[in-house]
C-alpha positions as CSV (number, residue, x, y, z in Angstrom):
1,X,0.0,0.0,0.0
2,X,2.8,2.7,0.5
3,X,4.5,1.5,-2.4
4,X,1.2,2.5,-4.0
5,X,1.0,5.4,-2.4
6,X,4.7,6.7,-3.0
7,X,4.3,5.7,-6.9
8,X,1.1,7.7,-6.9
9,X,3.1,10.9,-4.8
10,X,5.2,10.5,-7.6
11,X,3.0,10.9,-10.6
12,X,1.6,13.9,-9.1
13,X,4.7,15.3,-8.7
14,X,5.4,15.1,-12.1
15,X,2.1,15.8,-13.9
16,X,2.3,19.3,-11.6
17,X,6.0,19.7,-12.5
18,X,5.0,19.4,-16.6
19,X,2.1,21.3,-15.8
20,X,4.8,24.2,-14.4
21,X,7.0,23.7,-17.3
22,X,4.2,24.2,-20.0
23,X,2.8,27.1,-18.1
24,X,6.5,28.8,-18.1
25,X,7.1,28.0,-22.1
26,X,3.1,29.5,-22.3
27,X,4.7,32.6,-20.6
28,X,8.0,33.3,-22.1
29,X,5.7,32.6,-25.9
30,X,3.8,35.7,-24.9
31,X,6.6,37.7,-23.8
32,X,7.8,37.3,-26.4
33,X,4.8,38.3,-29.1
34,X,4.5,41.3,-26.5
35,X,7.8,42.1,-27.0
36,X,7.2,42.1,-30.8
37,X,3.7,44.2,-30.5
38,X,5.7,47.1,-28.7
39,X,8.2,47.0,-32.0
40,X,5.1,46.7,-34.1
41,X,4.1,50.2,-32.4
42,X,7.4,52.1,-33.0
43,X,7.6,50.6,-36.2
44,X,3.9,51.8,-37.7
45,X,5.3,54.9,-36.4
46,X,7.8,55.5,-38.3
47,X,6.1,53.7,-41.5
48,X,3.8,57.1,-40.7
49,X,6.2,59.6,-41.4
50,X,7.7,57.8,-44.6
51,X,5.2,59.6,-47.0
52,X,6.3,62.4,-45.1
53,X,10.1,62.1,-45.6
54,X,9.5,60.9,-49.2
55,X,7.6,63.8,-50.1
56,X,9.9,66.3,-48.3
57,X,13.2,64.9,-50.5
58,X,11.1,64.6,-53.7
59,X,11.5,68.0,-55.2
60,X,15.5,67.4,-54.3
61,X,16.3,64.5,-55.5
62,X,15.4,63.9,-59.3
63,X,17.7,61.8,-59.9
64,X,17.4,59.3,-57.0
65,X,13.9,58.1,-57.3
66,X,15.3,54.4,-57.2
67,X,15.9,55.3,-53.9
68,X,12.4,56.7,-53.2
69,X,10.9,54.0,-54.8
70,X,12.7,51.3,-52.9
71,X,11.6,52.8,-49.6
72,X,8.1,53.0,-50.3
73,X,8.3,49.4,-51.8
74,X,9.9,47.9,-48.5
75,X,7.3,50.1,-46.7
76,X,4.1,48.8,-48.5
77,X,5.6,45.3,-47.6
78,X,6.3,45.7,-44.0
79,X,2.7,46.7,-43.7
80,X,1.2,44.0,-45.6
81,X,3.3,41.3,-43.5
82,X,1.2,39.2,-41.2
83,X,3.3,36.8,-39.2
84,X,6.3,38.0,-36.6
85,X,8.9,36.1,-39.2
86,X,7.4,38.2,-42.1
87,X,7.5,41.4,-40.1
88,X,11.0,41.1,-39.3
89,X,12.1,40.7,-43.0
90,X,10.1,42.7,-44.3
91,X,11.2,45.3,-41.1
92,X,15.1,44.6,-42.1
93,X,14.3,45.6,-45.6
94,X,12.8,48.8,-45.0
95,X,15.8,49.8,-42.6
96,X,18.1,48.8,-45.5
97,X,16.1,51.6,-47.9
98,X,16.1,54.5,-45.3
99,X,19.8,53.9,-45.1
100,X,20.1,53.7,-48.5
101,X,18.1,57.1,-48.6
102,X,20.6,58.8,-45.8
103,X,23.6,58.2,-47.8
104,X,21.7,60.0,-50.9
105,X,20.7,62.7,-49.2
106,X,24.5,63.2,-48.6
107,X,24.7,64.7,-52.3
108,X,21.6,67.5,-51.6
109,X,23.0,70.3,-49.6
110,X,20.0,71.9,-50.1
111,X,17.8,69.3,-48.7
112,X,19.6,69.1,-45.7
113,X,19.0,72.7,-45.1
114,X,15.2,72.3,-45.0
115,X,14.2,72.6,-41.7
116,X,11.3,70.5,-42.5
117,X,13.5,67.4,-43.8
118,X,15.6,68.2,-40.6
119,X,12.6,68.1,-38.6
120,X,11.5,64.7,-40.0
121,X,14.9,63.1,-39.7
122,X,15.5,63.6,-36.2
123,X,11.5,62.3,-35.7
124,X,13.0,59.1,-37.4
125,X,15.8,59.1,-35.9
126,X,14.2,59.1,-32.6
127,X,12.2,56.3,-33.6
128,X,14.7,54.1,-35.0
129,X,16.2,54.6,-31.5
130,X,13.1,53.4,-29.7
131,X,12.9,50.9,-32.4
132,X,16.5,49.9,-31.9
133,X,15.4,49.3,-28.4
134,X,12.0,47.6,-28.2
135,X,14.3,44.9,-31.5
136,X,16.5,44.8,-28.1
137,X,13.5,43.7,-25.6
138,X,12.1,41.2,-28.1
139,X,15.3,39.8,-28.4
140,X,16.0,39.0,-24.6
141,X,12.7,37.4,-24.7
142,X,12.9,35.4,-28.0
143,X,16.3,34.4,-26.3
144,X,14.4,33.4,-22.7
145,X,11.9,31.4,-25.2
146,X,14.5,29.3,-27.1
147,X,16.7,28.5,-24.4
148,X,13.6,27.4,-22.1
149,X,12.3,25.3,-25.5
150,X,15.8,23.6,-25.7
151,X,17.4,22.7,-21.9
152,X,16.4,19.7,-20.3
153,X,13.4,18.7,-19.1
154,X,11.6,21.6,-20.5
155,X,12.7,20.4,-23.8
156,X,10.6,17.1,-23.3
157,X,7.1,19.5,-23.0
158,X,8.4,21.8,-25.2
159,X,8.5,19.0,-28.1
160,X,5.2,17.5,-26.9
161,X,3.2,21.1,-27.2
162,X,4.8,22.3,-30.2
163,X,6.9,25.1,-29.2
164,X,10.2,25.8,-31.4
165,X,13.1,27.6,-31.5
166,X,12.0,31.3,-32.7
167,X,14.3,33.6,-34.9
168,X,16.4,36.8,-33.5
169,X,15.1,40.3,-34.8
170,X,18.7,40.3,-36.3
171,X,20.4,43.7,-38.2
172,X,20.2,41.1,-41.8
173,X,22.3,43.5,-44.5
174,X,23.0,46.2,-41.8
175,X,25.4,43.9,-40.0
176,X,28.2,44.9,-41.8
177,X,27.6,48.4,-42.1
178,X,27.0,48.4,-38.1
179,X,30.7,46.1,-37.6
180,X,32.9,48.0,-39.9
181,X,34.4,50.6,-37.7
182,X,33.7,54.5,-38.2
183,X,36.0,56.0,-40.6
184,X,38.1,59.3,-39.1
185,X,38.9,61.9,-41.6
186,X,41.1,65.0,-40.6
C-alpha cells in the first residue's frame, strides 16, 4: 500500500512539474509576441512619417527616385506582413532603404538645409532609437523562449506542445555596415 501510495506521490509530482514547465514555455511565448507588439508600435510609427520624408526629399532629389521607390516598396511590404517572421524581413528591408536614402541625401545640400526634412529626420531618428530598443527587448525574450524550449526537461514538454526555436530580430544587410568601424577623416 505505501509502495502504491509513493508511486502515486510520484506521478503527481510530475504531472504538476509538466504542468509548471508548460505554463512557463506558455509565458515566455507571450513575452515574447508582447515584446514584438511594442516594436510593431514604434515601427507603424515611423512607416507614418515615410510619406512624409518621401515627399519632403522629392522636389531634391530627381535623380534618386530608385531610392524613393525602394523605400516606399519595403514600406508597403512591411505593412502587408502578417506573421512576426514576415514582419522582421520585411522590417530589415525597409531599414536597408532609409539607409540607403541617408547616404543619398548626402549629395543635396540643399535638402539638408530644409528645416522640415531636418525636422522629419530627427522624428525618425528618434524612432529608429526606440525601435532599436523595443528589437533589443524582443530579443531578450525570444532568447528566454528558445533556451527554455531547448534545456532539459523543459525540452521534453516543449516538443510535446509544439513550441520551437523562434528567430532573433537580427540587423540582416546592416550587420556589416553596423561592424565595420567609423572612418576618421582630418
Amino acid at each position: 500500500m505505501i509502495i502504491v501510495l509513493v508511486i502515486l506521490g510520484i506521478l503527481v509530482l510530475l504531472v504538476f512539474m509538466a504542468i509548471s514547465l508548460y505554463n512557463r514555455l506558455v509565458k515566455l511565448r507571450n513575452n515574447r509576441e508582447q515584446a514584438f507588439a511594442d516594436v510593431d508600435v514604434q515601427q507603424k510609427q515611423r512607416h507614418d512619417m515615410i510619406p512624409q520624408l518621401v515627399d519632403a526629399v522629392k522636389g531634391y532629389m530627381q535623380h534618386e527616385r530608385g531610392v524613393l521607390t525602394e523605400i516606399t516598396e519595403a514600406r508597403a511590404n512591411a505593412m502587408k506582413a502578417t506573421t512576426i517572421n514576415e514582419k522582421i524581413v520585411a522590417e530589415t528591408r525597409l531599414s536597408t532603404a532609409l539607409d540607403g536614402l541617408k547616404v543619398a541625401v548626402e549629395a543635396y545640400p540643399d535638402l539638408k538645409a530644409s528645416q522640415n526634412f531636418l525636422d522629419l529626420q530627427n522624428e525618425i531618428s528618434d524612432i529608429e532609437n526606440k525601435i532599436a530598443a523595443a528589437r533589443r527587448f524582443f530579443n531578450s525574450a525570444t532568447k528566454e523562449l528558445n533556451v527554455a524550449t531547448e534545456v532539459f526537461p523543459s525540452n521534453l514538454i516543449a516538443v510535446l506542445f509544439n513550441f520551437k526555436r523562434e528567430p532573433m530580430f537580427e540587423l540582416g544587410d546592416q550587420r556589416a555596415a553596423v561592424e565595420e568601424p567609423p572612418k576618421i577623416q582630418f
